[in-house]
N, CA and C atoms as an extended XYZ file, in Angstrom:
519
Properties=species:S:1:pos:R:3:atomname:S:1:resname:S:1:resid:I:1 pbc="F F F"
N         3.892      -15.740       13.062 N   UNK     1
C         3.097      -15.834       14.262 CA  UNK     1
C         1.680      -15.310       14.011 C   UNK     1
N         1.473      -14.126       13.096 N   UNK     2
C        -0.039      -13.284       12.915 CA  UNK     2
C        -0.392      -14.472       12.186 C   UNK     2
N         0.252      -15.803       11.200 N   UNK     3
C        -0.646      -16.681       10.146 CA  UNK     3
C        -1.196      -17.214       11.284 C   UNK     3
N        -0.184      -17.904       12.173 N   UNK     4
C        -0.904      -18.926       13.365 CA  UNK     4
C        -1.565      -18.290       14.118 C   UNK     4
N        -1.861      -17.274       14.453 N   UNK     5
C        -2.741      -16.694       15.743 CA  UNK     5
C        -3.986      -16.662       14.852 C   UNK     5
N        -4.730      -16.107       13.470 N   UNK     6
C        -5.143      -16.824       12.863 CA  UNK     6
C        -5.959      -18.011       12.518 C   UNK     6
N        -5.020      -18.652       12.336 N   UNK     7
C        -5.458      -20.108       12.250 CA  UNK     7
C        -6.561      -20.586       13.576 C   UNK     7
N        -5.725      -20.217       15.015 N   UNK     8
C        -5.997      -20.661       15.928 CA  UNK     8
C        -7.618      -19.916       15.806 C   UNK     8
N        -7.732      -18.663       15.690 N   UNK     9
C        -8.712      -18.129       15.673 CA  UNK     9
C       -10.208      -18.028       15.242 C   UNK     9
N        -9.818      -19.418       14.051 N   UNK    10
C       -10.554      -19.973       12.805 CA  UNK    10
C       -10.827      -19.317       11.511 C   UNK    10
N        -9.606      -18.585       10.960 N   UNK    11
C        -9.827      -17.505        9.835 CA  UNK    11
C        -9.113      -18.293        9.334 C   UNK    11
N        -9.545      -18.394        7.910 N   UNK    12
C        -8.829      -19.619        6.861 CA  UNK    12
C        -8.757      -18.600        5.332 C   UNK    12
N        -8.737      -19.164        4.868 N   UNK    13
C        -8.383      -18.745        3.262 CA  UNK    13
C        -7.754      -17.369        2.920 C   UNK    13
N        -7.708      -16.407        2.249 N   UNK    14
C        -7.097      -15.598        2.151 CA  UNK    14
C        -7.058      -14.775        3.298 C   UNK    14
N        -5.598      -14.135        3.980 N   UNK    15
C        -5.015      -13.888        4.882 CA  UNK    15
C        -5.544      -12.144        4.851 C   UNK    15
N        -5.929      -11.605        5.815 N   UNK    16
C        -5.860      -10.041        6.253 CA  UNK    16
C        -4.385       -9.738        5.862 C   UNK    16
N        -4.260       -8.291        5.656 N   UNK    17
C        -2.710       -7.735        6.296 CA  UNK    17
C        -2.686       -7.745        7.774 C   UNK    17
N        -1.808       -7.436        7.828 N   UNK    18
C        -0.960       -6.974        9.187 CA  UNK    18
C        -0.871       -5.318        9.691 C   UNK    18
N        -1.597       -4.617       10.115 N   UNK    19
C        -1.267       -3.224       10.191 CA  UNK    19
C        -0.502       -3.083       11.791 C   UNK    19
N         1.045       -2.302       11.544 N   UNK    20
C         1.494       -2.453       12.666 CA  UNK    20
C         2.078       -0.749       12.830 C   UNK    20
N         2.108       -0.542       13.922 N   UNK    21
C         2.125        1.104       14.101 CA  UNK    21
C         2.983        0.704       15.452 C   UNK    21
N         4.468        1.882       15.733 N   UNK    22
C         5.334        2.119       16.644 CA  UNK    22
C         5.050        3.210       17.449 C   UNK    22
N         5.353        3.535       18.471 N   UNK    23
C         5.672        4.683       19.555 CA  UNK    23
C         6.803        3.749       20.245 C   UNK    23
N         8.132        4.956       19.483 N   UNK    24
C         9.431        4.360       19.664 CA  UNK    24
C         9.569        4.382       20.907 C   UNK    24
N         9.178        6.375       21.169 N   UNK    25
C         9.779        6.313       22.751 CA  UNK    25
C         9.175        5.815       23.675 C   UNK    25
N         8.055        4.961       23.416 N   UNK    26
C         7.405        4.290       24.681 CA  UNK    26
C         7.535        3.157       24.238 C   UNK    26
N         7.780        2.051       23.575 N   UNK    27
C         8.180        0.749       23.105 CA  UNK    27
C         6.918        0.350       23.191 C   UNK    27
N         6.082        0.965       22.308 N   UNK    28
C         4.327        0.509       22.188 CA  UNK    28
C         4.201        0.015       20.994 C   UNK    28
N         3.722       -1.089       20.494 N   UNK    29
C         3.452       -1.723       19.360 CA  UNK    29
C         2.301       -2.176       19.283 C   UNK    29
N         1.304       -1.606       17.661 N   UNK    30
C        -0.045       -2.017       17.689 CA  UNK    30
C        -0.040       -2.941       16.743 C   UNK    30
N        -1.095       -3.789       17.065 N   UNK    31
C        -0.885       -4.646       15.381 CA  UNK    31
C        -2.676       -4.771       15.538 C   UNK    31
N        -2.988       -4.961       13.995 N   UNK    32
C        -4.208       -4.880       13.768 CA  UNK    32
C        -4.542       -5.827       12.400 C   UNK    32
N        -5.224       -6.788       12.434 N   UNK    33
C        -5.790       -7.232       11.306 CA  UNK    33
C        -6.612       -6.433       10.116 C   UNK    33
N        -6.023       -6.059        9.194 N   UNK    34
C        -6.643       -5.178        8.300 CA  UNK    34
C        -6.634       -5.501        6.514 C   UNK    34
N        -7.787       -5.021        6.337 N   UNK    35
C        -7.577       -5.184        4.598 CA  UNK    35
C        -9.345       -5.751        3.933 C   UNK    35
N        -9.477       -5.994        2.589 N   UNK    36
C       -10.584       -5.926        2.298 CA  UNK    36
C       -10.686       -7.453        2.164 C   UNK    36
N        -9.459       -8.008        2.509 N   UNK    37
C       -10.195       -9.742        2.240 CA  UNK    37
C       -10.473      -10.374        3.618 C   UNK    37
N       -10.340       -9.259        4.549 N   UNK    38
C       -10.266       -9.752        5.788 CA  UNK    38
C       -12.022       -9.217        6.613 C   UNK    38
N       -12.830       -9.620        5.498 N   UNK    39
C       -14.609       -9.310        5.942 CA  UNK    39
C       -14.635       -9.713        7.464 C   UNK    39
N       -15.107       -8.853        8.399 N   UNK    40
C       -15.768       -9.009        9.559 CA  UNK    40
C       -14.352       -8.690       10.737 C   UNK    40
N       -13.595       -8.362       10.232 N   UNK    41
C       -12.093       -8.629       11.243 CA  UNK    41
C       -11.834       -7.133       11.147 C   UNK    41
N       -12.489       -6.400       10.402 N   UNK    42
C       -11.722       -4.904       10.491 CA  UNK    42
C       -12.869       -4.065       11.533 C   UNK    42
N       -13.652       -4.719       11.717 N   UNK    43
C       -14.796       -4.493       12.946 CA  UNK    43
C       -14.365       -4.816       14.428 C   UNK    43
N       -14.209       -3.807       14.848 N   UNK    44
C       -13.624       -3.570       16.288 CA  UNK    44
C       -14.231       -4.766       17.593 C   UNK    44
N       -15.380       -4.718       17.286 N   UNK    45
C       -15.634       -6.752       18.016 CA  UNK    45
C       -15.380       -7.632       17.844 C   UNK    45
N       -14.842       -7.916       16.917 N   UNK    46
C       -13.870       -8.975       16.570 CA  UNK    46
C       -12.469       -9.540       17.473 C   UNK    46
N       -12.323       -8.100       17.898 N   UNK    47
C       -11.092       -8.748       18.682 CA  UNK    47
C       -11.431       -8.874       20.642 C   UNK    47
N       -13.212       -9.030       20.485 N   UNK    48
C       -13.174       -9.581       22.204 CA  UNK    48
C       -13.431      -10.613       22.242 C   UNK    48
N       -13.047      -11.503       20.913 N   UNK    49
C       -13.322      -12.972       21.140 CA  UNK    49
C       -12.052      -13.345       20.795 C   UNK    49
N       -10.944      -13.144       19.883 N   UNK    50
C       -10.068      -13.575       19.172 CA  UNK    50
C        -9.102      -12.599       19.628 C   UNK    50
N        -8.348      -13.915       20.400 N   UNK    51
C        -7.241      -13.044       21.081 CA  UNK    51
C        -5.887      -14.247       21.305 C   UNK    51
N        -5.710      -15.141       19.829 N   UNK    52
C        -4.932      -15.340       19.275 CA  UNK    52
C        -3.674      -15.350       19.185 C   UNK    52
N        -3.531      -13.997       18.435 N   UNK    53
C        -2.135      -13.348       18.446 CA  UNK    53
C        -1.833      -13.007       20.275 C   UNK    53
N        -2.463      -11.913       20.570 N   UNK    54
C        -1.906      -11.990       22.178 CA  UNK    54
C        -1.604      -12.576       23.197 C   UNK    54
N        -2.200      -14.090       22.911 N   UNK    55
C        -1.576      -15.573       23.260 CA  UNK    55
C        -0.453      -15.359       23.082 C   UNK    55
N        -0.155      -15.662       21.432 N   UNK    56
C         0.997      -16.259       21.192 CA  UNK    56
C         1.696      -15.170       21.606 C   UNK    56
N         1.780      -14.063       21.514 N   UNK    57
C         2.941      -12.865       21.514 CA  UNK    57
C         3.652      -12.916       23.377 C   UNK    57
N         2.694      -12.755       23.860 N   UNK    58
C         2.622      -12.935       25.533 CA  UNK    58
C         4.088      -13.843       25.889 C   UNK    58
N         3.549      -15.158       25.383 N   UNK    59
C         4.321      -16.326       25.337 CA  UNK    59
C         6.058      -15.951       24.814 C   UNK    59
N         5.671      -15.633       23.293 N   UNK    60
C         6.789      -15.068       22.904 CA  UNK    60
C         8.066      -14.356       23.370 C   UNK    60
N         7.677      -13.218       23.734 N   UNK    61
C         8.036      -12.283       24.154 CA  UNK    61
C         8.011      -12.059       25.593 C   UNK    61
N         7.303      -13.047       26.471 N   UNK    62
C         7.754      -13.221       27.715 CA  UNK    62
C         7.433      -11.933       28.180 C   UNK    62
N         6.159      -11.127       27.975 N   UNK    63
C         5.556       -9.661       28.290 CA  UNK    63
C         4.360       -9.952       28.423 C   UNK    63
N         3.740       -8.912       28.981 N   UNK    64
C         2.117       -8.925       28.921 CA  UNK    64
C         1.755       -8.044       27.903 C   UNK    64
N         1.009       -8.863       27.105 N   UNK    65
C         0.343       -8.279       25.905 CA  UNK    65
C        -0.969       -7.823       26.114 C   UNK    65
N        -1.904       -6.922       25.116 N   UNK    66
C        -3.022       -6.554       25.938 CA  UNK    66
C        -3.605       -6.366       23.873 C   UNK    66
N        -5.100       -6.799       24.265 N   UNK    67
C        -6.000       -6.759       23.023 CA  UNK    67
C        -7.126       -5.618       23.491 C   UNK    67
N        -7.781       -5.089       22.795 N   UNK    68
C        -8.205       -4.112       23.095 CA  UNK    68
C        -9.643       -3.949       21.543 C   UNK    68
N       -10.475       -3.606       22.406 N   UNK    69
C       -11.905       -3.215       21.609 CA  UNK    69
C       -12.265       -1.522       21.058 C   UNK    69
N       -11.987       -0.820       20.663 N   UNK    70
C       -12.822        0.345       20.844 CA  UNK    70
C       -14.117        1.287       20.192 C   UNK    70
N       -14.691        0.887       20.372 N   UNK    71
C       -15.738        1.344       19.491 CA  UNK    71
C       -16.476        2.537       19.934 C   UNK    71
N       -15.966        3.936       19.414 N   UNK    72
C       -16.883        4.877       20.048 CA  UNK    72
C       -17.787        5.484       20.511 C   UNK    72
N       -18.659        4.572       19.402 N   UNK    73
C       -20.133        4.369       19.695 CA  UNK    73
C       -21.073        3.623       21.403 C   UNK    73
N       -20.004        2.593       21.245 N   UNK    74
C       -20.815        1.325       22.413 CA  UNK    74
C       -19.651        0.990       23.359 C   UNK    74
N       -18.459        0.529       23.381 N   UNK    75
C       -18.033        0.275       24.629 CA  UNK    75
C       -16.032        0.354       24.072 C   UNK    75
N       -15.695        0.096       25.065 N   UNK    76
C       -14.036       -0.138       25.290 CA  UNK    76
C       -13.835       -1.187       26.222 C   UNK    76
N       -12.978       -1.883       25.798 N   UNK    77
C       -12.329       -3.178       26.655 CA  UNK    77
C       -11.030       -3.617       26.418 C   UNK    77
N       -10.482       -3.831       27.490 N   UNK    78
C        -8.741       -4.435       27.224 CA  UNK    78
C        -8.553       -5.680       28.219 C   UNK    78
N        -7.848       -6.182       27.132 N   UNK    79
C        -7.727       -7.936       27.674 CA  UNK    79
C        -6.239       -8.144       27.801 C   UNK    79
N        -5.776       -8.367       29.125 N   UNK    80
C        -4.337       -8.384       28.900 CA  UNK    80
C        -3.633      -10.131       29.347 C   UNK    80
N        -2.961      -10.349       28.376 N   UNK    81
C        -2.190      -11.963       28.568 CA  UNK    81
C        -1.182      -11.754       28.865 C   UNK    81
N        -0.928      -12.859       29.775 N   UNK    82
C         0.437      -13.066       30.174 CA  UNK    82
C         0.832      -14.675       29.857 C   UNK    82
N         1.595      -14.839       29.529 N   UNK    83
C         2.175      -16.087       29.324 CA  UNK    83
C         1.287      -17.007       28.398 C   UNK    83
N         0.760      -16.251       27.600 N   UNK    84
C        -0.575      -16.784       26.664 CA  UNK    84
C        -1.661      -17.376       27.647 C   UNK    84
N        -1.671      -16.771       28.697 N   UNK    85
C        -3.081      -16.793       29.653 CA  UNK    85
C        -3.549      -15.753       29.665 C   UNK    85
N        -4.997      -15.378       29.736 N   UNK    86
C        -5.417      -14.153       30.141 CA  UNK    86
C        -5.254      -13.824       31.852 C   UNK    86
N        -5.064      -12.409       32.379 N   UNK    87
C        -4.176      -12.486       33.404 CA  UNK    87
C        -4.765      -11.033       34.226 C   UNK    87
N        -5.575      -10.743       33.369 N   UNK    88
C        -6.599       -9.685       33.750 CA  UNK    88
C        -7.501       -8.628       32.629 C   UNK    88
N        -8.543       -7.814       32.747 N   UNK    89
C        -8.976       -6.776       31.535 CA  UNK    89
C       -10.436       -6.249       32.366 C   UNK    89
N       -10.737       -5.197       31.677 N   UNK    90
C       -11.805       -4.620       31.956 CA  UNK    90
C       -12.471       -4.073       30.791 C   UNK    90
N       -14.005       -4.011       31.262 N   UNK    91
C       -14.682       -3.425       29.520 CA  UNK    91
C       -15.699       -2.637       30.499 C   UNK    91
N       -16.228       -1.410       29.458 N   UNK    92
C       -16.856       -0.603       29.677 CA  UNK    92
C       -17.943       -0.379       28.664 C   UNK    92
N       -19.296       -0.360       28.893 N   UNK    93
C       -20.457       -0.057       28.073 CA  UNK    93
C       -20.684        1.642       28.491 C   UNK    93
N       -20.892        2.404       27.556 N   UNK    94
C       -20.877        3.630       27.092 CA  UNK    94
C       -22.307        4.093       27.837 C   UNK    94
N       -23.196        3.076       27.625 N   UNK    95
C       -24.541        3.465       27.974 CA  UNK    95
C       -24.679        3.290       29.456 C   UNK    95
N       -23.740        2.465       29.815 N   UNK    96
C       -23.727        2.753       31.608 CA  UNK    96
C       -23.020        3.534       32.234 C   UNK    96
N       -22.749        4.271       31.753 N   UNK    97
C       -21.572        5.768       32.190 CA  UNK    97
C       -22.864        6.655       32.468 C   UNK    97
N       -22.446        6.798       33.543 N   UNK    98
C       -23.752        7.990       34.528 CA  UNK    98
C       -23.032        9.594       34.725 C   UNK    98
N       -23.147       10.399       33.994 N   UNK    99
C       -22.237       11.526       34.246 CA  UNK    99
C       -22.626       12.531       35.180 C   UNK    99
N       -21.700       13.108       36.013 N   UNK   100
C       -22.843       14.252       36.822 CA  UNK   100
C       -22.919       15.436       35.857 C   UNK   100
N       -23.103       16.688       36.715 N   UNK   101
C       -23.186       17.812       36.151 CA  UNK   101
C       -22.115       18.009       35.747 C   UNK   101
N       -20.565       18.096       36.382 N   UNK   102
C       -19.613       18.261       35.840 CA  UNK   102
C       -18.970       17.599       34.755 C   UNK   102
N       -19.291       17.032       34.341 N   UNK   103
C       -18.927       15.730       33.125 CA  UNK   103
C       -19.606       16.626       31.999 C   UNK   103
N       -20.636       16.818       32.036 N   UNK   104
C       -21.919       17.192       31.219 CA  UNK   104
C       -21.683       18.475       31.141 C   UNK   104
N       -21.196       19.448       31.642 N   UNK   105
C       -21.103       21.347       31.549 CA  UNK   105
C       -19.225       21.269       30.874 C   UNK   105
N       -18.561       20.239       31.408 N   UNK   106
C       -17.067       20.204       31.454 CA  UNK   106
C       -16.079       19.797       30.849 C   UNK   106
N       -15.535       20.011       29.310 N   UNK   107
C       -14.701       19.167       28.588 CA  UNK   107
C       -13.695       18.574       29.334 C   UNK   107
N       -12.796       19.054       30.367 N   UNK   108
C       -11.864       18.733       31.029 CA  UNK   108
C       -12.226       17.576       32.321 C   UNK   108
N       -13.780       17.807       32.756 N   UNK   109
C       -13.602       16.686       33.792 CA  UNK   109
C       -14.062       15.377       33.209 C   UNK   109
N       -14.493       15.569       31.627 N   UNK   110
C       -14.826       14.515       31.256 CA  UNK   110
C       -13.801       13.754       30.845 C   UNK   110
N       -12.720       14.496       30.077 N   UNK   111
C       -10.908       14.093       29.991 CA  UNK   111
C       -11.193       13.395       31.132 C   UNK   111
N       -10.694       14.031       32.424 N   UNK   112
C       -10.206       12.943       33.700 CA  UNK   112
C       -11.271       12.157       33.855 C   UNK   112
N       -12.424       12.154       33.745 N   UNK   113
C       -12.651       10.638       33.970 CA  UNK   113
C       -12.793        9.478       32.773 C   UNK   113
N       -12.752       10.156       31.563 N   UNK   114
C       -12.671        9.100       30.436 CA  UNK   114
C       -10.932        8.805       30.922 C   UNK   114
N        -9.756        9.120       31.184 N   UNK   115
C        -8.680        8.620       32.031 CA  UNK   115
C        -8.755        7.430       32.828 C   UNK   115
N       -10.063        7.266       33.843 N   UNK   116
C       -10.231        5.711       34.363 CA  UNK   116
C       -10.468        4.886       33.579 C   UNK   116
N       -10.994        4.659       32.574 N   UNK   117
C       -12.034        3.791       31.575 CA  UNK   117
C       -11.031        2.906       31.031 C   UNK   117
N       -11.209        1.778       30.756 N   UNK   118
C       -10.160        0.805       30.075 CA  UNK   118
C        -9.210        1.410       29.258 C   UNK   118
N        -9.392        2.337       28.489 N   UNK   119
C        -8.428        3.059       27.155 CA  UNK   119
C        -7.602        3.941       28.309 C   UNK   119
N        -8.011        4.446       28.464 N   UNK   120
C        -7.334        5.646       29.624 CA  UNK   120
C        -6.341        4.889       30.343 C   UNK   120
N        -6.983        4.069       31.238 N   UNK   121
C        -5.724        3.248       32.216 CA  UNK   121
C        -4.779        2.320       30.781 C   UNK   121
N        -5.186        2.092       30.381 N   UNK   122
C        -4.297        1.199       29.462 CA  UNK   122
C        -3.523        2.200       28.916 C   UNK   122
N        -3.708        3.521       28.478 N   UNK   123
C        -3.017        4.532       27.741 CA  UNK   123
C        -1.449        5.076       29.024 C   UNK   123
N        -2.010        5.272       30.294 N   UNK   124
C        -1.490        5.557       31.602 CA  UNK   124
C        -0.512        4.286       31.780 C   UNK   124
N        -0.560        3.185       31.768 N   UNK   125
C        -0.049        1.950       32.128 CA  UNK   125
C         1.192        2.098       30.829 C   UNK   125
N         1.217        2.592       29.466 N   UNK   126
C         1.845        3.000       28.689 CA  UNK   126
C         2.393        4.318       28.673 C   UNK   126
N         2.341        4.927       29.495 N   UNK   127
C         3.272        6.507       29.279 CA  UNK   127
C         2.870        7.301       28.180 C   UNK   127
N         1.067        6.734       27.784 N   UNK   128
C         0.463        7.787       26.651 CA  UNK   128
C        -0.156        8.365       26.871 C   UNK   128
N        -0.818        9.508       26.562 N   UNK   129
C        -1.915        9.954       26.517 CA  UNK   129
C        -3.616        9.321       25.969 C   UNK   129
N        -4.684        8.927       26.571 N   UNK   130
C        -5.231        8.084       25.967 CA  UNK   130
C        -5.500        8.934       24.130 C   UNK   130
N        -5.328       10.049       23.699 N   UNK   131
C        -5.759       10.458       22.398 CA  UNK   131
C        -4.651        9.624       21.524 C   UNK   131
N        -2.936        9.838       22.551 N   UNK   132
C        -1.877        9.371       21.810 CA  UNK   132
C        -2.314        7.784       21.454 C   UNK   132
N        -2.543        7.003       22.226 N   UNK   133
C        -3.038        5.771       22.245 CA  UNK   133
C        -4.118        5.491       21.058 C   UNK   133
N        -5.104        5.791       21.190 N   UNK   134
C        -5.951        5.509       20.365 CA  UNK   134
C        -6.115        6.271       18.919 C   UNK   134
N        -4.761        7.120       18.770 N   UNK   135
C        -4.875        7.394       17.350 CA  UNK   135
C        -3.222        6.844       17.015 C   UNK   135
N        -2.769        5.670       17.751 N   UNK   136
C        -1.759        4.594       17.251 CA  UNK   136
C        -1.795        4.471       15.726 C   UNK   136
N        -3.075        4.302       14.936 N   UNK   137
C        -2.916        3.669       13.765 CA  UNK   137
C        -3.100        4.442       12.312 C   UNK   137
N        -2.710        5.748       13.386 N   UNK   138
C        -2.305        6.926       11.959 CA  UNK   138
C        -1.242        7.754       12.269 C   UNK   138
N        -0.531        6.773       12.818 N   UNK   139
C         1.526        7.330       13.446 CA  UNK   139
C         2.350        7.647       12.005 C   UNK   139
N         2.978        8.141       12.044 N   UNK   140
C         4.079        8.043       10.814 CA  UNK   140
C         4.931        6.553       10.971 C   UNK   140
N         4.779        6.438       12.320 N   UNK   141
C         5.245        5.145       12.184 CA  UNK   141
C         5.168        3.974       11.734 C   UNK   141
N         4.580        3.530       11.066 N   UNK   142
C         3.406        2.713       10.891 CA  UNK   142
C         3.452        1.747        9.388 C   UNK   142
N         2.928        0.493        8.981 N   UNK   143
C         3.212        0.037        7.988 CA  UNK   143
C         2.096       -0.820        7.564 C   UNK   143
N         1.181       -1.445        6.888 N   UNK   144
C         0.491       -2.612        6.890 CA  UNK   144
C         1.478       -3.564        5.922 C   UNK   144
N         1.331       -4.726        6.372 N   UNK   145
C         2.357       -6.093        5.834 CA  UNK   145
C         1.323       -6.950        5.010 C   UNK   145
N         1.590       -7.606        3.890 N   UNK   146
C         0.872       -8.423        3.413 CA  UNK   146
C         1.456       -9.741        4.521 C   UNK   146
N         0.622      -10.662        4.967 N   UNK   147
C         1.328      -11.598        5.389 CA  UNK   147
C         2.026      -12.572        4.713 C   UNK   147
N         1.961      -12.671        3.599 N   UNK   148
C         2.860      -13.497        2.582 CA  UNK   148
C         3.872      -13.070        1.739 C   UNK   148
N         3.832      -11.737        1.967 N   UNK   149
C         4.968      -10.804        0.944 CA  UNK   149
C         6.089      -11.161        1.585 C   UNK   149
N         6.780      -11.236        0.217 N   UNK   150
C         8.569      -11.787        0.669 CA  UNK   150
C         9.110      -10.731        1.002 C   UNK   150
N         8.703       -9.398        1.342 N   UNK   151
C         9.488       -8.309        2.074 CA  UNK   151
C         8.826       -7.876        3.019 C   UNK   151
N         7.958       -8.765        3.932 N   UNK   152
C         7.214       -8.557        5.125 CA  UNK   152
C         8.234       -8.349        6.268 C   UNK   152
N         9.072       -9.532        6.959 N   UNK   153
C        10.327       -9.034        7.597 CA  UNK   153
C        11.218       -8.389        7.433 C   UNK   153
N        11.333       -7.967        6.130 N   UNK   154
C        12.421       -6.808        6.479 CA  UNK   154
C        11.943       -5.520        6.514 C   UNK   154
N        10.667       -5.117        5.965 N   UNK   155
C         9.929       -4.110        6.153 CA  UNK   155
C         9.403       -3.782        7.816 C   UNK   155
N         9.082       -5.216        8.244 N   UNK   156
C         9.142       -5.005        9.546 CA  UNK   156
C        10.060       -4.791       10.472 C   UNK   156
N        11.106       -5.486       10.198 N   UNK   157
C        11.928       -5.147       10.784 CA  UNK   157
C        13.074       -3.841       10.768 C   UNK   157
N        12.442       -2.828       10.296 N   UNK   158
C        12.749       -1.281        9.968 CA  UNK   158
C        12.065       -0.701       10.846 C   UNK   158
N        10.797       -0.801       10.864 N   UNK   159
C         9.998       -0.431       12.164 CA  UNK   159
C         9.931       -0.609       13.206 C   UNK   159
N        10.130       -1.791       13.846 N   UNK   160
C        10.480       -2.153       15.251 CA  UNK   160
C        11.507       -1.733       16.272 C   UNK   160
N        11.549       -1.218       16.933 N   UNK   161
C        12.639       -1.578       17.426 CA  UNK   161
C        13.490       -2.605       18.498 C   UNK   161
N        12.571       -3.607       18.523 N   UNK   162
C        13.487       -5.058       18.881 CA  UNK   162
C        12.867       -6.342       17.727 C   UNK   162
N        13.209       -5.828       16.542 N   UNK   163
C        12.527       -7.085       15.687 CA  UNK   163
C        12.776       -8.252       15.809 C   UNK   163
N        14.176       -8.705       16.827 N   UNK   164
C        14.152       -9.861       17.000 CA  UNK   164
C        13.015      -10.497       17.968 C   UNK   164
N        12.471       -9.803       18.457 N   UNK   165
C        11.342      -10.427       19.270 CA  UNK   165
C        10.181      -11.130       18.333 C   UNK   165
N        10.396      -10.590       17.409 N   UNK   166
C         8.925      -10.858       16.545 CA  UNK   166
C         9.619      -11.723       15.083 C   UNK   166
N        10.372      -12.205       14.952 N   UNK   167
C        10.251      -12.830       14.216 CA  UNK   167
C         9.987      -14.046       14.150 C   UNK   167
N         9.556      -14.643       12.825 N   UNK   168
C         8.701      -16.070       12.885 CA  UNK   168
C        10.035      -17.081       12.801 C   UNK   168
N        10.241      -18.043       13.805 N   UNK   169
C        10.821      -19.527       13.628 CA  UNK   169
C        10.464      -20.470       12.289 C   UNK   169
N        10.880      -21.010       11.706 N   UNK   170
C        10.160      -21.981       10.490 CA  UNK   170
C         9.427      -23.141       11.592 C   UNK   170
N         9.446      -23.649       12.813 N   UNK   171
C         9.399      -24.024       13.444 CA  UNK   171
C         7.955      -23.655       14.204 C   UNK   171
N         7.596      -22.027       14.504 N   UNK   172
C         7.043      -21.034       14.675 CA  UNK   172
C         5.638      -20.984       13.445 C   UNK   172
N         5.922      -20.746       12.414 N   UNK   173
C         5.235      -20.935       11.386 CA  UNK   173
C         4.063      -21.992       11.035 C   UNK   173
């Protein structure tokens, strides 16, 4: 499904990995295009145009899937599909965040209101903490897949815990 989401996306010739990271007890699964043949895709804007995989997965899996931007520097955004439609999301520019005094004197009220901001509610909508959330992709859980390695599914499927959801059909493929 990550070759075809992909494809659809217009990335051709040699394939990214797959970086996929668990939070068992919240049934949270990240997946991330990663690796050095994968130029311009390991850049966090990449995924507010190419949203591919969260099509297809949506569909799949008969869930709402959600793609997500974060760049600490400039903004946060989450795009969530349903049924391989987009079905709602919100994005936030960094430079339009107006803080009062309390934001600005206050580590803690800046916590609660970085809590509203796309990462935050998306972290909340998951039973995470937004820090738990956004440091997904240095879990112990966690694996990057070559997408062509002949021990990609079963490696994945050690990590998951409903791998039948995610596996590829030849059909699928």
């Amino acid at each position: 499904m990550a070759r075809e989401a992909l494809a659809l996306d217009g990335v051709s010739g040699v394939l990214p990995s797959l970086h996929v990271s668990v939070i068992r007890r919240r049934k949270v699964i990240r997946l991330a295009f990663v690796g050095p043949t994968a130029a311009g895709l390991m850049d966090a804007h990449w995924y507010a145009d190419h949203h591919g995989l969260p099509r297809l997965l949506s569909r799949a899996a008969n869930a709402t899937v959600h793609a997500y931007v974060y760049d600490p520097r400039e903004c946060e955004q989450v795009i969530a599909y349903g049924n391989a439609r987009r079905v709602g999301g919100d994005r936030l520019e960094y430079d339009s965040v107006e803080l009062s005094g309390d934001e600005e004197e206050d580590d803690a009220a800046f916590t609660r209101m970085r809590a509203s901001w796309p990462m935050g509610h998306l972290a909340y909508v998951f039973g995470l903490t937004r820090d738990e959330l956004l440091g997904m992709s240095r879990t112990a859980s966690s694996v990057v897949l070559a997408l062509d390695a002949a021990d990609a599914e079963e490696r994945l499927e050690r990590l998951l815990p409903s791998p039948q959801l995610f596996r590829v059909t030849p059909d699928a493929a």
